[in-house]
C-alpha positions, -999 to +999 in steps of 0.1 A: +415-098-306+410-076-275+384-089-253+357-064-245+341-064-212+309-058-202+300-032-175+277-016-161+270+015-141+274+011-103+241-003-088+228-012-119+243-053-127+218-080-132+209-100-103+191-135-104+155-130-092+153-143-053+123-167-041+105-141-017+099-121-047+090-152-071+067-164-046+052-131-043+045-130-080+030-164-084+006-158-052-003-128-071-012-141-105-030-171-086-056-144-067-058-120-096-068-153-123-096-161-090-108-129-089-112-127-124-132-158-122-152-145-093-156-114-113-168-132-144-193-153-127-207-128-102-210-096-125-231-081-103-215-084-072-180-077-090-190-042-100-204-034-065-175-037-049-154-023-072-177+010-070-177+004-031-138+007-034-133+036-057-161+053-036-142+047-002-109+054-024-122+089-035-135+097+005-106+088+020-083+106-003-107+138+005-112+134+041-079+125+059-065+159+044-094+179+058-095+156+088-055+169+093-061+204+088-087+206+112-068+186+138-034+206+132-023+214+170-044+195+184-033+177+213-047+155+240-030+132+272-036+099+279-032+079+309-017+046+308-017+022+337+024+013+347+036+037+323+026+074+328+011+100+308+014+102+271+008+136+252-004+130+219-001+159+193-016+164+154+009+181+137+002+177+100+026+191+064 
């Protein structure tokens, strides 16, 4: 019987997970199960700041585009001691 072999596109073999991204994942599920805890005990404080964050979320996303538009060509100089003069420009996309 011919023996088949398995392959796969280029870039695409399976690679055994490394420990940076292990360790990542188990420090992850550790804070998420606390801050479900804290979330469950402290209902009150829980929802504050996740209205805090959406709010700053939804003002940030809205202001740093505006903020970039209105600073498009701006540009300023700044002095710094043993170095010289640096010239700073907005150029915003």
């Amino acid at each position: 019987m011919p023996q088949q072999t398995h392959t796969h596109p280029r870039g695409t073999e399976p690679q055994p997970p490394n420990v940076a991204s292990s360790l990542v994942g188990s420090v992850t599920l550790l804070f998420g199960m606390f801050a479900l805890l804290v979330a469950a005990s402290y209902p009150v404080y829980a929802a504050t700041a996740a209205i805090t964050v959406t709010l700053a979320v939804v003002v940030l996303r809205r202001a740093l585009p505006a903020l970039g538009r209105r600073l498009r060509g701006y540009m300023t100089e700044l002095d710094v001691p043993g170095f010289g003069t640096v010239e700073i420009r907005v150029n915003s996309q």
